[in-house]
Backbone as a printed PyTorch tensor [residue, N CA C, xyz], in Angstrom:
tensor([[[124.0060, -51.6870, -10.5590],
         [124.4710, -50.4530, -10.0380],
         [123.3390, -49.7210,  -9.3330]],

        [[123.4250, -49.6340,  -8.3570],
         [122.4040, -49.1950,  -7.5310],
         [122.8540, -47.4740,  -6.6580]],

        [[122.7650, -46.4210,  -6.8490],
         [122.4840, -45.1940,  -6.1650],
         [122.3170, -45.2750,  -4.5410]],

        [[122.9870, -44.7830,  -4.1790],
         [123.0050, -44.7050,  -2.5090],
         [122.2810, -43.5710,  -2.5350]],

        [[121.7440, -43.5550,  -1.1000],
         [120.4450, -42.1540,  -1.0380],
         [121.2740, -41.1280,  -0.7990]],

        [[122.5380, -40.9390,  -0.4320],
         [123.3410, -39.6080,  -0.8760],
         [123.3400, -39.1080,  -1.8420]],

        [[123.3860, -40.3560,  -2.6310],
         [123.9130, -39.8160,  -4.3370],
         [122.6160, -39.3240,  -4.5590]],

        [[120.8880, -40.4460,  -4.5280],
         [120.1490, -39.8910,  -5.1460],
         [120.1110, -38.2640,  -4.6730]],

        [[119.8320, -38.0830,  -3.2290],
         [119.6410, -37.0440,  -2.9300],
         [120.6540, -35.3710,  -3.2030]],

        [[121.8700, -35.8310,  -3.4120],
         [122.8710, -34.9780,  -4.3450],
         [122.0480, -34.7230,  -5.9290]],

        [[121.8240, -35.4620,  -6.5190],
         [121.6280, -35.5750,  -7.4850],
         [120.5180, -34.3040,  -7.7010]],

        [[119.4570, -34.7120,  -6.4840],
         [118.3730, -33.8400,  -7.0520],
         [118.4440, -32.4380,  -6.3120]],

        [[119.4910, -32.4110,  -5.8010],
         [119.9840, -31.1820,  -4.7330],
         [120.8690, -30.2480,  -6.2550]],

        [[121.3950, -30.7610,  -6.9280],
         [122.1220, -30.5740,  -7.7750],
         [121.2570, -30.0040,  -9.6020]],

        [[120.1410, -30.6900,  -9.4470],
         [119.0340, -30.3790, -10.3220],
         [118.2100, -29.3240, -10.0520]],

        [[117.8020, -29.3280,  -8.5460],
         [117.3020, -28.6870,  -8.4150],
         [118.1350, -27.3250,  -8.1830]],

        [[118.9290, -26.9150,  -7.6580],
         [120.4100, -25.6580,  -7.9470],
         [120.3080, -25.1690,  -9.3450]],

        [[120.4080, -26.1830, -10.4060],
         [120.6540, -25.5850, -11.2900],
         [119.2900, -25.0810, -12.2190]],

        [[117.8890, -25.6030, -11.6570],
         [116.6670, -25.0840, -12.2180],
         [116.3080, -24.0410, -11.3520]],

        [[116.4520, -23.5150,  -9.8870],
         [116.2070, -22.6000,  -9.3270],
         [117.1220, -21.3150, -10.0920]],

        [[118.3440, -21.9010, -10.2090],
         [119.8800, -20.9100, -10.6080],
         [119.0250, -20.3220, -12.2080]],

        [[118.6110, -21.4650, -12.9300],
         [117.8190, -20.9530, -14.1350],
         [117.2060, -20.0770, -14.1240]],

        [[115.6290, -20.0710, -13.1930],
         [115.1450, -19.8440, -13.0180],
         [115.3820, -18.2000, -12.6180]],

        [[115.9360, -18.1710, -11.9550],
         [116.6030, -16.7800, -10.8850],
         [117.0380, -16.0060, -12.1260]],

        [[118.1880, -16.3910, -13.2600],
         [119.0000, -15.7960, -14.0690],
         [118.1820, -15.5300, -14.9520]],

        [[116.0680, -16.5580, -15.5670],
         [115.4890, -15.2900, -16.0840],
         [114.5390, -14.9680, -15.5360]],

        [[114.3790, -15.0540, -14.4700],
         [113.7600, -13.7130, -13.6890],
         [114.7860, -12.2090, -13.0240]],

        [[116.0210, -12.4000, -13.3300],
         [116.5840, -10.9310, -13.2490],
         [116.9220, -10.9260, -14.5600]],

        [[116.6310, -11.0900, -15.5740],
         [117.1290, -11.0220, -17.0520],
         [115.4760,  -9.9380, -17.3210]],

        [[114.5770, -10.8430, -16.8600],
         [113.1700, -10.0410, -17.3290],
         [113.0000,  -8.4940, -16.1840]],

        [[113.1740,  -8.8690, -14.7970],
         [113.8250,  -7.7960, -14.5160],
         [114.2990,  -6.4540, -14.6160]],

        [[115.3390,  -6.9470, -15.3740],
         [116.0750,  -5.5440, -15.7640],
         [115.5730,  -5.1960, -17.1860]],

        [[115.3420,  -5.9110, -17.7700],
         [114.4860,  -5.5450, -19.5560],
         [113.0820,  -4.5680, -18.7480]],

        [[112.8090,  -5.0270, -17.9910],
         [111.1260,  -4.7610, -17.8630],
         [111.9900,  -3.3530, -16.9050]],

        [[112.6230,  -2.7860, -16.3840],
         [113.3740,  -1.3740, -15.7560],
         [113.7690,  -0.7890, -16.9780]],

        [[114.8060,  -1.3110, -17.9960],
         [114.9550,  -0.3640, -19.2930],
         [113.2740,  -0.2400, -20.0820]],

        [[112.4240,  -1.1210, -20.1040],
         [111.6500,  -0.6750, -20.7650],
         [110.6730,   0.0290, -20.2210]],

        [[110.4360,   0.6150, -18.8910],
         [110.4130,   1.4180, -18.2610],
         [110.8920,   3.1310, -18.2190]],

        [[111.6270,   2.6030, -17.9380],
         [112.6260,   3.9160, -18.5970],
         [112.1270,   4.5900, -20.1940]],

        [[112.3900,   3.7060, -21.2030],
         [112.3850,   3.7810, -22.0250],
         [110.8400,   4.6410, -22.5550]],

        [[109.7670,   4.3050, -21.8870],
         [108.6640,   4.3900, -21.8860],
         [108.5780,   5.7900, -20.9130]],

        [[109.3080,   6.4020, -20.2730],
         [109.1830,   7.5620, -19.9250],
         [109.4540,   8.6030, -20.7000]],

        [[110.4050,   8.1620, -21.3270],
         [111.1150,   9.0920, -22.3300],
         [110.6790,   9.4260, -23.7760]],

        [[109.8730,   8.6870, -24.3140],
         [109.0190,   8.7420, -25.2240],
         [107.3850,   9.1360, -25.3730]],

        [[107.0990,   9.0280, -23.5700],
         [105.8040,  10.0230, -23.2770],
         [106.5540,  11.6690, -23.0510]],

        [[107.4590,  11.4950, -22.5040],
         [108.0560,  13.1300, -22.7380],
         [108.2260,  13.4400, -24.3890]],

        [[108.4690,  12.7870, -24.9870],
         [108.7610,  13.3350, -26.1470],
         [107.6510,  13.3270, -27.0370]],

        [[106.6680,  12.7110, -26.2430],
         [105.3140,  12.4560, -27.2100],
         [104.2950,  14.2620, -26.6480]],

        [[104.3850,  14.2250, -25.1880],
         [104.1340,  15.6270, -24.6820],
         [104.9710,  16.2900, -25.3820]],

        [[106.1140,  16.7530, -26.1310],
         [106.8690,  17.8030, -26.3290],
         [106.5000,  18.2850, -27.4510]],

        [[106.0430,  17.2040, -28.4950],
         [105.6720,  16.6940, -30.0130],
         [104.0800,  17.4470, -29.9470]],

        [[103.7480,  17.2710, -28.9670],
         [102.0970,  17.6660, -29.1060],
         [102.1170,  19.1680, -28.7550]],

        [[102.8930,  19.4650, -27.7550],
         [102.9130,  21.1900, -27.7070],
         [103.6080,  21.5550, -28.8270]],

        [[104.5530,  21.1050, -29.5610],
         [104.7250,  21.5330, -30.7100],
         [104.2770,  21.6860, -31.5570]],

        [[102.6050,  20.5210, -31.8010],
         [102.2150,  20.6520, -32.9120],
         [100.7680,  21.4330, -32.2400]],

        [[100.6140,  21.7320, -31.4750],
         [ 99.9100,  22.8810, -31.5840],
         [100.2470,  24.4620, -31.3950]],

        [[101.2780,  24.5870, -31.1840],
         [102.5410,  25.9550, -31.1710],
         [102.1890,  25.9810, -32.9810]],

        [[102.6750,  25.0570, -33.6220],
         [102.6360,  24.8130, -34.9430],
         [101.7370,  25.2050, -35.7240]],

        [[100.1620,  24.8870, -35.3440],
         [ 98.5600,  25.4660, -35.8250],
         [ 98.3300,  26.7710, -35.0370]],

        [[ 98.7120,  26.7810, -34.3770],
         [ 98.7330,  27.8580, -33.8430],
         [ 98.9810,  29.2840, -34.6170]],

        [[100.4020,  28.7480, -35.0240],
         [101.1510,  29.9810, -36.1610],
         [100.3810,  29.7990, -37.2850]],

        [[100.3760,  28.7450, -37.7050],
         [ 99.3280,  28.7040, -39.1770],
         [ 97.9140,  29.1740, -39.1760]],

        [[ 97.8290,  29.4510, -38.3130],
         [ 95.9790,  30.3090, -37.9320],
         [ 96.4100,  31.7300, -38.2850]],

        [[ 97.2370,  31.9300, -37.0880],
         [ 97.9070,  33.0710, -37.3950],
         [ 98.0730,  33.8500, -38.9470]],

        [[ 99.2190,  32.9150, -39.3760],
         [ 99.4080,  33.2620, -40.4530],
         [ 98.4230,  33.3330, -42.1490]],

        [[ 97.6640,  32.1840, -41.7720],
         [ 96.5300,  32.5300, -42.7620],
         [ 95.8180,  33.5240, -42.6510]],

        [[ 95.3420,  34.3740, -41.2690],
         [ 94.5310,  35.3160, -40.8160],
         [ 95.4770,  36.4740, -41.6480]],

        [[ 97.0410,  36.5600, -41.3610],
         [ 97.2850,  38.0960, -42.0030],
         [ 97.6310,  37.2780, -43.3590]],

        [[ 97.5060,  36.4770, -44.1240],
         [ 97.7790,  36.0960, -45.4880],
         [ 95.7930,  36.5930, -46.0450]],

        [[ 94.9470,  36.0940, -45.6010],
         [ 93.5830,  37.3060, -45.8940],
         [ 93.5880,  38.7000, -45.7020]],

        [[ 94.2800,  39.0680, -44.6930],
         [ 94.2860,  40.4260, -44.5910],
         [ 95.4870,  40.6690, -45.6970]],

        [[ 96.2540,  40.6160, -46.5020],
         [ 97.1000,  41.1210, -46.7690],
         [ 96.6190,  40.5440, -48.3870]],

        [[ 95.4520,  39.7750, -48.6150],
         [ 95.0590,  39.6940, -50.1040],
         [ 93.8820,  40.5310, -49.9960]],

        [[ 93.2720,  41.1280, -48.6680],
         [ 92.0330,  41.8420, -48.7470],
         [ 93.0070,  43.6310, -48.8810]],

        [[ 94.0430,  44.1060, -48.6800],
         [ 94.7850,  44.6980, -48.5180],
         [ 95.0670,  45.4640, -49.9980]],

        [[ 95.6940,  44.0800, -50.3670],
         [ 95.9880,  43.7690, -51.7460],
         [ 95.0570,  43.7590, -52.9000]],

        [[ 93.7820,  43.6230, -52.4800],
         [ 92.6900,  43.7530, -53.3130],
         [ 92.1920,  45.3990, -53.3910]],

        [[ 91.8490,  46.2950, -52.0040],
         [ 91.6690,  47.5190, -52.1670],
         [ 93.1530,  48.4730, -52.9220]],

        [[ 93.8820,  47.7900, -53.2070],
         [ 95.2000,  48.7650, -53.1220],
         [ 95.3060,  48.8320, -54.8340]],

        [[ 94.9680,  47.5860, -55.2030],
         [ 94.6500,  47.4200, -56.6800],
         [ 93.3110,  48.3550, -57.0260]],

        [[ 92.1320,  48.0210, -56.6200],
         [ 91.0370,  48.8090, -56.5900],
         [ 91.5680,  50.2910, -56.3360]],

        [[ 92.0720,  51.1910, -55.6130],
         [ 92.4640,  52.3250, -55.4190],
         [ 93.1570,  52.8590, -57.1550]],

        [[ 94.3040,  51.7120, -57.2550],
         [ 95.0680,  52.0110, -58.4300],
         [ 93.9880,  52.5270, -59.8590]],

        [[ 93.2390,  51.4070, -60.1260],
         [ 92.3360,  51.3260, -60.8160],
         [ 91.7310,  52.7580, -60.4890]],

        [[ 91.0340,  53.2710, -59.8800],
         [ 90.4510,  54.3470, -59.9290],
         [ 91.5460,  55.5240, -60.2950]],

        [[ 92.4330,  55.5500, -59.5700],
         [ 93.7240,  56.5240, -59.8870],
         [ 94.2270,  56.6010, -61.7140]],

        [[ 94.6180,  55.2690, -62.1060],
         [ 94.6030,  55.3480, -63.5530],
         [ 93.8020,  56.0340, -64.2360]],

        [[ 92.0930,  55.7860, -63.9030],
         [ 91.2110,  55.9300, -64.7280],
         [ 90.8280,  57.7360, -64.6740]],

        [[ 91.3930,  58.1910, -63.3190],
         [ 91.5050,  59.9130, -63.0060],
         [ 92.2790,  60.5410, -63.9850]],

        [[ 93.8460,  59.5410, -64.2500],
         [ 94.5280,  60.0400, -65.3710],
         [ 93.9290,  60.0800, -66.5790]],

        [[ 93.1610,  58.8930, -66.9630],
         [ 92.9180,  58.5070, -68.2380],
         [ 91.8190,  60.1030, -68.7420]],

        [[ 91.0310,  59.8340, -67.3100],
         [ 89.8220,  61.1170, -67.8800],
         [ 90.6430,  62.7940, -68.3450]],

        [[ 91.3310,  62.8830, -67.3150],
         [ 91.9430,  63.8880, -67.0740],
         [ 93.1710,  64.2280, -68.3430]],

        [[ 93.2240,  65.1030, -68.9430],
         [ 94.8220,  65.9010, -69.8710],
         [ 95.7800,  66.3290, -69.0490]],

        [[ 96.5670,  65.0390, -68.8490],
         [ 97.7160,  65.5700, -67.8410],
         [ 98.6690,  66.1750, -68.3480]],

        [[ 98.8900,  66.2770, -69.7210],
         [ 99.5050,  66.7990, -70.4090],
         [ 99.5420,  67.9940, -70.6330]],

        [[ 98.6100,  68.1620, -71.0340],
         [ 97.8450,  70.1000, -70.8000],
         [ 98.4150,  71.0480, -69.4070]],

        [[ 97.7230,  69.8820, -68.9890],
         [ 98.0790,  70.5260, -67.1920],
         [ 99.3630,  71.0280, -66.9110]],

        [[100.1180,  69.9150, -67.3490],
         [101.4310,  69.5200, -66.6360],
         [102.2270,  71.0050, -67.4570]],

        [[102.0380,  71.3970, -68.6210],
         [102.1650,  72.3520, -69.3180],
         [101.9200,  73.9060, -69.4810]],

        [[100.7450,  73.4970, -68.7820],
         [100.3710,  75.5210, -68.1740],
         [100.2380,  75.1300, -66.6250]],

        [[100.5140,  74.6350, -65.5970],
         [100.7660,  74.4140, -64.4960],
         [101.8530,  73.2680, -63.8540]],

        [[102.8450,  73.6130, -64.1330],
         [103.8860,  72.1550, -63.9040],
         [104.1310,  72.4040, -62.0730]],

        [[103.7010,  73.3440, -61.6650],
         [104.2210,  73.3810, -60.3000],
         [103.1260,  72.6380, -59.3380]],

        [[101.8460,  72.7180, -59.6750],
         [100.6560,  72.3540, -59.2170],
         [100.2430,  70.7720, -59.7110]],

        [[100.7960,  70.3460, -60.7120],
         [101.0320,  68.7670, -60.7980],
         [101.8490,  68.0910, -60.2600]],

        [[103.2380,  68.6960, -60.1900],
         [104.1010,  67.9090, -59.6800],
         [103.7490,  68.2140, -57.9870]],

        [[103.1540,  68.9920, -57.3960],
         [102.8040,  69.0670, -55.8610],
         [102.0320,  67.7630, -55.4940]],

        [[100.5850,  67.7700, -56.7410],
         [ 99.5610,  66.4880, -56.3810],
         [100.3340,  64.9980, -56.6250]],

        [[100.8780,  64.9770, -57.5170],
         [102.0210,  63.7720, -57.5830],
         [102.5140,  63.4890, -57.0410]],

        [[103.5210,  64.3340, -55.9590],
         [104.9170,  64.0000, -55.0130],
         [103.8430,  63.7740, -53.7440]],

        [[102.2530,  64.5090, -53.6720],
         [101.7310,  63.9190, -52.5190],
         [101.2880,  62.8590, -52.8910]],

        [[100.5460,  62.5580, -53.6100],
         [ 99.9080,  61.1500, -54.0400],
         [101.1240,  59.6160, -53.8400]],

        [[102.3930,  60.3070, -54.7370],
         [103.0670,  59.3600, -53.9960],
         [104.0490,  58.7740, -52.8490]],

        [[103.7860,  60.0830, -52.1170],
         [104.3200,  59.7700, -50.4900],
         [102.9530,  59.2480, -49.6310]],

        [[101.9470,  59.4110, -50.4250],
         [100.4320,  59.0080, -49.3640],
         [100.7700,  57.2500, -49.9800]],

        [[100.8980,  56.7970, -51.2030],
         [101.2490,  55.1590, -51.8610],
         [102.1320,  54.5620, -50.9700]],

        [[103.6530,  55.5770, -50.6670],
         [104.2780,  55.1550, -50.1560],
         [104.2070,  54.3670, -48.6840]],

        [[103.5770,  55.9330, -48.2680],
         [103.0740,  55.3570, -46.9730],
         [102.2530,  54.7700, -46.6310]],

        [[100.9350,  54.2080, -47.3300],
         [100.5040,  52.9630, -47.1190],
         [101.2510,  51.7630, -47.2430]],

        [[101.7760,  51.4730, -48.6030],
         [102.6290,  50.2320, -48.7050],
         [103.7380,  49.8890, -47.3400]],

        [[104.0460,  50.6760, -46.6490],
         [105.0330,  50.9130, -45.5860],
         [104.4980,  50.5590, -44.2050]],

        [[102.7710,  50.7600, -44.1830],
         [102.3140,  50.5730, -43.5970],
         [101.7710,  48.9260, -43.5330]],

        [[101.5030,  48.7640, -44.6320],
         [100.8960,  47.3050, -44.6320],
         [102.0480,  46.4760, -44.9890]],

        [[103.1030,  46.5240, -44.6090],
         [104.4310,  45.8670, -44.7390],
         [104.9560,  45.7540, -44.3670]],

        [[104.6630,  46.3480, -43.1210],
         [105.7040,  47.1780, -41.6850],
         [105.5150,  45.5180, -40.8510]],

        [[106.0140,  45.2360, -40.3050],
         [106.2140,  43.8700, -39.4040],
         [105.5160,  44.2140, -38.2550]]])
């Protein structure tokens, strides 16, 4: 059985079709993977930029917020210290006495003392 040079030449016309045809189907297969992963790769540097302004928006506030979390234990420290001295005015002092042959002149220093409390606490609390 011997091949006529049609046939051979069909033959490899026919081989070769279907290794070019191969060929072609994965080079647009890699193609289009290598365009989605493209894509894909845009969208995850945006979200990697979005992630990073966020996380410094993020330290940002936490600077922030530790700065008035010191101020508000240094706050908190004189306000105690104030108290402390105030107690110890009572302690020295017969408020009892007082309050007894002068009730109009205690209850004046009182109702100021504690609208001046008030209004600090109001102040260092105020937003």
């Amino acid at each position: 059985m011997f091949i006529s040079t049609i046939q051979k030449w069909s033959i490899i016309a026919a081989v070769v079709t279907a290794i070019v045809g191969g060929i072609s189907g994965v080079v647009w297969w890699q193609v289009n993977k290598i365009d989605t992963l493209i894509a894909e790769n845009a969208v995850l540097e945006q979200l990697s930029e979005d992630n990073a302004a966020a996380l410094e928006q993020l330290l940002e506030q936490a600077k922030i917020q530790a700065a008035l979390s010191r101020q508000l234990s240094s706050d908190m420290r004189e306000s105690e210290e104030k108290r402390e001295e105030v107690l110890q005015i009572f302690r020295d002092h017969q408020l009892t006495n007082l309050a007894t042959q002068k009730p109009e002149w205690i209850e004046r220093i009182i109702n100021n003392g504690t609208r001046e409390v008030f209004d600090n606490l109001e102040s260092i609390t105020a937003p």
